[in-house]
N, C-alpha and C positions, 0 to 999 in steps of 0.2 A: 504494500500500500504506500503508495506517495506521502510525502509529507505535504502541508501547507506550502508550507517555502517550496517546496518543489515546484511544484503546483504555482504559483505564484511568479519563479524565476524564470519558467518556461512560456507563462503570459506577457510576462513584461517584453522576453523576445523576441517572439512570434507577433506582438502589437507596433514593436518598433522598429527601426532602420528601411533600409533600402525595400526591400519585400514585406511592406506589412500587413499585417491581416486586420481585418472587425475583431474586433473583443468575441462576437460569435464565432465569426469561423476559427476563432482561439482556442476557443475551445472547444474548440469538434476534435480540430488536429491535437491538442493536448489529452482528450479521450484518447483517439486513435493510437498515441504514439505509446500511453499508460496499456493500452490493452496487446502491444509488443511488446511489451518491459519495458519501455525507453521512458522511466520513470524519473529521472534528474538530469541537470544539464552534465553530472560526472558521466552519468551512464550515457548518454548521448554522444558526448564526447571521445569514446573508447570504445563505442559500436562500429560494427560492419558499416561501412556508406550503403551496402545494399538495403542490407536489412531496413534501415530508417527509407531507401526509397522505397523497398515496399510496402512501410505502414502507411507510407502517405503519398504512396503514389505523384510524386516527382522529384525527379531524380533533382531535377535543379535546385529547388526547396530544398530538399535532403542536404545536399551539399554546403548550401548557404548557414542551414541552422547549424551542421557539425561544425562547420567554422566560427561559429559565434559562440557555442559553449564547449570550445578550444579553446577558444580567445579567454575568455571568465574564468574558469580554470585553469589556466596560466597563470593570469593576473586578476586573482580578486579586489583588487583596486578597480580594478575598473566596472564590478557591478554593482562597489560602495558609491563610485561617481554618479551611475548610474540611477542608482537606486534616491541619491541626495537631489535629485527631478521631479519626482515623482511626490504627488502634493498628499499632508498630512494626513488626509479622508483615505487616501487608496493607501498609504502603507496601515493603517490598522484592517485592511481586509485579512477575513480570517478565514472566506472560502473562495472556491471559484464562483461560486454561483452567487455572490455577498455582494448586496448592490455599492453599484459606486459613488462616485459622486456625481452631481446633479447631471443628467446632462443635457445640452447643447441641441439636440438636434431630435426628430422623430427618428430616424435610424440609431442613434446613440441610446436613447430610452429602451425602444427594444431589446436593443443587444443588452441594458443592463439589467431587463428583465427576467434574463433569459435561464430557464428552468431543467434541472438534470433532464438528458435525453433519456425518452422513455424504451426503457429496454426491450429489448425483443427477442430475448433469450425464456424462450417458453419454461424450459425445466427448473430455472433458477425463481421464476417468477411461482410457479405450483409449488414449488417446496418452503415460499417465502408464507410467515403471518404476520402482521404488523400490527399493534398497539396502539389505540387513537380513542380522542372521541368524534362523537357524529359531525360535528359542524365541518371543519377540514375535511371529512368527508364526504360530505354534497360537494366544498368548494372544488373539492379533485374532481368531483362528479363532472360539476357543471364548465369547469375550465377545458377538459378535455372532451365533452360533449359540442361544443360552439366549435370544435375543428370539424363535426362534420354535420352540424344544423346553420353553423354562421360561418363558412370556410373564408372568408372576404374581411372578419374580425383581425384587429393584429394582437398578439400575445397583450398589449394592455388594456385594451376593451374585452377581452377576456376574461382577464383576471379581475380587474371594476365592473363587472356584470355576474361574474360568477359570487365576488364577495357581497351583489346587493341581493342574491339567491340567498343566500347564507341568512342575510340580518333580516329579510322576509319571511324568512322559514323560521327563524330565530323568538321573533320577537309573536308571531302565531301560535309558538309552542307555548310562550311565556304566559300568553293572554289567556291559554287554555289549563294553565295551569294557574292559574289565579296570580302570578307572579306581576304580570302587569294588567294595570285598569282602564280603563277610557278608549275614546276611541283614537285611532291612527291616524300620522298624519295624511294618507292619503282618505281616509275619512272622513278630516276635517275640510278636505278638496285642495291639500296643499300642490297635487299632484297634477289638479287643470290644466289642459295648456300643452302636456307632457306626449310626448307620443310612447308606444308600451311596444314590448317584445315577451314574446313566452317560455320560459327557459324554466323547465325541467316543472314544469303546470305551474310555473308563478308568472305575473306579469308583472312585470318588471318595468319603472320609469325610467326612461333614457333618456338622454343629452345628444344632440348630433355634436361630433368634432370637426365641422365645414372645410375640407380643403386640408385635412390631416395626409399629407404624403409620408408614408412611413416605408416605401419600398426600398429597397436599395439599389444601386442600379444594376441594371439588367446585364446579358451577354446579350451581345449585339451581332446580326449579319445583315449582307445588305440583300436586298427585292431584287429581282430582275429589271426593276426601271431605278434602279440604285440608291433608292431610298434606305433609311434604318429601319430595321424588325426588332421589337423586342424579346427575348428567350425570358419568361419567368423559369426557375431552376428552383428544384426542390431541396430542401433538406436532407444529405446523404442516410442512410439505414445500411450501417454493420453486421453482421448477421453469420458468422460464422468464417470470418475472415471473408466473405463475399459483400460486397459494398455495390448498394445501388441508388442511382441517381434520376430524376425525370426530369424535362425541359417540353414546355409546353408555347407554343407559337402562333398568334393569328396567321392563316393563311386562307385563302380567296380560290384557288384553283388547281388542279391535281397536280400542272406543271411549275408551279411556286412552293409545294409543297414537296416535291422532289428536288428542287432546288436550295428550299432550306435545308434540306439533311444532307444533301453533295456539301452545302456550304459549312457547315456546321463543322463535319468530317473534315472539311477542308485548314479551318483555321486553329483546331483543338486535338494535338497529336495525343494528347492524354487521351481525349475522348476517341479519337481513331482508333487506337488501339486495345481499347479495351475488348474484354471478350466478346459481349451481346451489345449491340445496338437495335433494340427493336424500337418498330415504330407502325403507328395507326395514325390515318386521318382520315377527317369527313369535311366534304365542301358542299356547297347546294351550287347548283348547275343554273342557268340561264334560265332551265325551262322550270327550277323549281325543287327538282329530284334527287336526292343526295347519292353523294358519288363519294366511294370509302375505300381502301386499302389498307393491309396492315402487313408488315415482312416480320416473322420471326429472329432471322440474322444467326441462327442455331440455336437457340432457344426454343425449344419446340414448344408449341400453343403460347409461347408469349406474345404473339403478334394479334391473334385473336383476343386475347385476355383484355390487352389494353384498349384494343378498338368496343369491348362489348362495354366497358368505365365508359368510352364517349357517349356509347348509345344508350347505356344505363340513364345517363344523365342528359339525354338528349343535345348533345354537342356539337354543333358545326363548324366548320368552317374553322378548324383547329387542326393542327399538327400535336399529336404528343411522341415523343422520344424518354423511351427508358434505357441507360443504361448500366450494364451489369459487368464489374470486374469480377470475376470467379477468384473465389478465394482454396477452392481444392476440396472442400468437403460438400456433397450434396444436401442439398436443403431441403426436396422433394416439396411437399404443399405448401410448404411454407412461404416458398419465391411468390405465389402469386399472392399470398397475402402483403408481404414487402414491395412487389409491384402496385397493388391496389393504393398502398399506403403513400408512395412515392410521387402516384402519377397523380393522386387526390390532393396532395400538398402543391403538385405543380400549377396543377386547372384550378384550384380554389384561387390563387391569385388573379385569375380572368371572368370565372364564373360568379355571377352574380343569382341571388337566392330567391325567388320571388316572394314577394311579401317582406321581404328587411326594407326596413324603414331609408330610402332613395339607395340604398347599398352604401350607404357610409360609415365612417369608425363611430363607435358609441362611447358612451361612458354611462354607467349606470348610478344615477339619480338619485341620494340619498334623500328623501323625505324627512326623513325625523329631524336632521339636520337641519333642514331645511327650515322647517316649524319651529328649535330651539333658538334659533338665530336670525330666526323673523326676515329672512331670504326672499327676494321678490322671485317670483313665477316671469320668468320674459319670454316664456312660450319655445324656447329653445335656442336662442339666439346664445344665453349662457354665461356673459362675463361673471366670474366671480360665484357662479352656482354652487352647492355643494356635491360633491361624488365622490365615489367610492373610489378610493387610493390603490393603482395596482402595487403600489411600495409594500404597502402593507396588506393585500393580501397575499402578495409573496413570501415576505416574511414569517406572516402565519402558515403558510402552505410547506415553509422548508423545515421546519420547525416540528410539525404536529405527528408525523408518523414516525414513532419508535420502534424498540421489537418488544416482545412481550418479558414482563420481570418475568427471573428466574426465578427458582423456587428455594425459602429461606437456606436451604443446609446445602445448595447444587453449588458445585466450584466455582459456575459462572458469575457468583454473586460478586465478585470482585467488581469494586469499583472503578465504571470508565472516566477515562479523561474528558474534557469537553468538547476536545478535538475530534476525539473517536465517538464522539456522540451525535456531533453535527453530521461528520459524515456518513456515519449510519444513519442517519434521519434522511441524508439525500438520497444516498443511496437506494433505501426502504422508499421514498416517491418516484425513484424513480422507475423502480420495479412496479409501482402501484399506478402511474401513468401509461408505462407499456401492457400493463391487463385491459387498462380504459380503454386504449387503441387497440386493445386487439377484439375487444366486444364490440365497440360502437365502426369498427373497419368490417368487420365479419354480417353487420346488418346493413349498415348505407346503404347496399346496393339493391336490396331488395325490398327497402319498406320507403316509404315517404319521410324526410325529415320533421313533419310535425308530429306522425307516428314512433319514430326514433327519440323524438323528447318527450313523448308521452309515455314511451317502455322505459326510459331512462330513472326516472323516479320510483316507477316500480324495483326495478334492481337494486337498486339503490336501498329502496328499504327490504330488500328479503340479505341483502349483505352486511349491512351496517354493525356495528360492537349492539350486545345484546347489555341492556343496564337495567337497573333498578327504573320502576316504574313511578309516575308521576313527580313532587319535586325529589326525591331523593336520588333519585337518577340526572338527572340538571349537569350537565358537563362531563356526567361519569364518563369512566374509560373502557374499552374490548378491546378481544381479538377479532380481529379481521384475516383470517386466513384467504388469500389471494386466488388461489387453484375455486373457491367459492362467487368469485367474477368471470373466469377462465369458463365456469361451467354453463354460464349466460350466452355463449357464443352459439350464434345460429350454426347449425350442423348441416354439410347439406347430405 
């Protein structure tokens, strides 16, 4: 296991110099390089150049970082120089995933958003139980639910929509418990004015964020009359040393669609060369009539698969491209659920929901808030409104899943550090985030999304920690054995 600092000295240089990355992609390659061994910049340092280019798949990269923690272990002077840059907020981070300071930019917020990748390691995930109470519970529900009922949400309307599920669910149980009196402020009509969305059977007051660009930019090729195309690019998924990728492309006609993938191929020898390049697309024709191909690329029935994601979701006029480096172990059913997942992450960047309120970012509308602080209603326009903080329900989400105490006389009672305690809590989400996506990936395709959030809450409560009933249960804690959401999975 890495240490912090490890973790930490391999962010700072991977984020800086000549080849820098996002704080995101920081951390992908920082997983990646952790799940070789290439757990400090010592051990970096004194690896094969191969080995490092194939956890991360470029050689060029490879070479650049070995040179750079060569240089620091030479001269640790110069990661003390280094380090004396870097402003007082970012040296007390105590994880990777520990927000930074404020930042700058809608692509900077994201990225410090940004939440353990959810595993996709089936066996580790069934053998896991984690320790919780309910509330962190819907919010994991509902944060990883909006990737496949609001795929067009970015990670912070997310998580401020997920946490005003929470204090709505919250503050219902309290009333029902005699805990709280009166009526709410949506009750009181604080909520007029508001436009609503439905998330996990609560209806939730939203904020539009007008004009919120949170993308980052695109990979680019040019059209046939030499204009720019945008590629939205998914999120990579590891999976057994097998790593795959999806890029998804408007495109107008069978011959620009062939075009984009010659081009694509053309300018990305990483992507040339990888194993599988499959691809599917659908255009509509002059006269109306959709016209589709899909190539497997050796990948048998992958070419199909992806093209039936278009048609599942009635898609035109789209190019998708999956591709797949072979990692040397077979995956068998698995790949196409990794492909569902990949190509879902690409086209939600393009696809729009019908019925989300114009397709724009939200922020979920704290009422109560609202009503303690005598907050005007401006109908959504918003300066100054109250909402629900994705800071903080991060924070609470990284935090809430532990593993279950041991039992008084078991050896394991020994006490952890709080180091070893953070990272088992992320850990533990993040294995509780890849169950979420592997339930709500395994339905998408065949139920309606408003149907999808209405099975959603029922799972939800046949899984939840079982507690003491009425208030003496109020916050209590359970096991949640994970293989018990694993089992929610449509079967076909």
């Amino acid at each position: 296991m890495a240490s912090q600092a490890d973790v930490h000295d391999l962010l700072r240089i991977l984020t800086t110099g000549r080849n820098k990355l996002s704080m995101m992609a920081a951390m992908g390659r920082v997983k990646v390089l952790q799940e070789a061994g290439l757990r400090s910049i010592a051990a970096i340092s004194t690896a094969d150049l191969s080995a490092i280019s194939t956890a991360i798949n470029d050689a060029k990269a490879a070479k650049s970082l070995q040179t750079a923690c060569k240089s620091l272990v030479k001269d640790p002077s110069k990661k003390r120089s280094a380090d004396s840059t870097v402003s007082p907020t970012a040296k007390r981070i105590k994880s990777a995933y520990e927000l930074a300071s404020e930042p700058q930019t809608p692509q900077a917020l994201e990225a410090s958003l940004e939440l353990p990748q959810p595993s996709t390691d089936e066996e580790v995930i069934s053998q896991t139980t984690i320790y919780t109470n309910r509330a962190p519970l819907v919010l994991a529900f509902a944060v990883q639910l909006l990737k496949y009922t609001m795929p067009e949400q970015p990670l912070s309307s997310r998580l401020s929509l997920a946490q005003a599920v929470v204090s709505v669910n919250s503050r219902s149980k309290a009333v029902s418990l005699g805990l709280k009196k009166g009526a709410s402020a949506e009750g009181e009509g604080w909520g007029i004015g508001q436009p609503k969305v439905r998330i996990l059977g609560r209806e939730i007051h939203v904020l539009k964020r007008g004009g919120y660009n949170w993308r980052p930019e695109d990979e680019r090729v040019e059209s046939q009359e030499g204009a720019k195309i945008d590629w939205a690019v998914s999120a990579s998924v590891t999976s057994k040393k097998s790593t795959f990728v999806a890029r998804s492309i408007a495109v107008s006609s069978p011959s620009q669609a062939r075009a984009a993938i010659q081009k694509l191929l053309s300018i990305s020898k990483e992507i040339r060369e990888a194993d599988h390049n499959i691809t599917a697309w659908r255009v509509r024709s002059d006269s109306g009539s959709i016209i589709e191909e899909s190539n497997d690329d050796g990948e048998t029935g992958g070419g199909r698969h992806i093209l039936q994601i278009l048609q599942s979701n009635d898609v035109v006029d789209m190019l998708l491209v999956v591709t797949r480096w072979y990692g040397g172990i077979m995956l068998g059913p698995d790949r196409w659920r990794i492909m569902s997942q990949v190509s879902r992450d690409a086209l939600s960047q393009r696809l729009r929901v019908a019925g989300v309120i114009d397709q724009e970012a939200l922020w979920g509308l704290d009422l109560e808030t609202m009503r303690s602080t005598d907050a005007p209603v401006t109908g959504g326009t918003g300066g100054g409104m109250p909402i629900y903080k994705p800071e903080s329900a991060r924070s609470y989400i990284l935090k809430a899943f532990g593993c279950p105490p041991p039992a008084v006389d078991s050896p394991a009672r020994k006490k952890k550090s709080g180091a070893a305690l953070e990272r088992e809590k992320e850990e533990n989400l993040g294995l509780l985030l890849g169950a979420l996506d592997m339930l709500f990936s395994s339905w998408v395709e065949h139920i309606s999304r408003d149907e999808l959030d209405h099975r959603a809450w029922a799972w939800y409560v046949q899984v939840r920690p079982e507690v003491e009933s009425g208030v003496a249960g109020w916050g209590g804690k359970g096991d949640v054995p994970l293989s018990s959401i694993l089992n929610l999975r449509r079967r076909d």
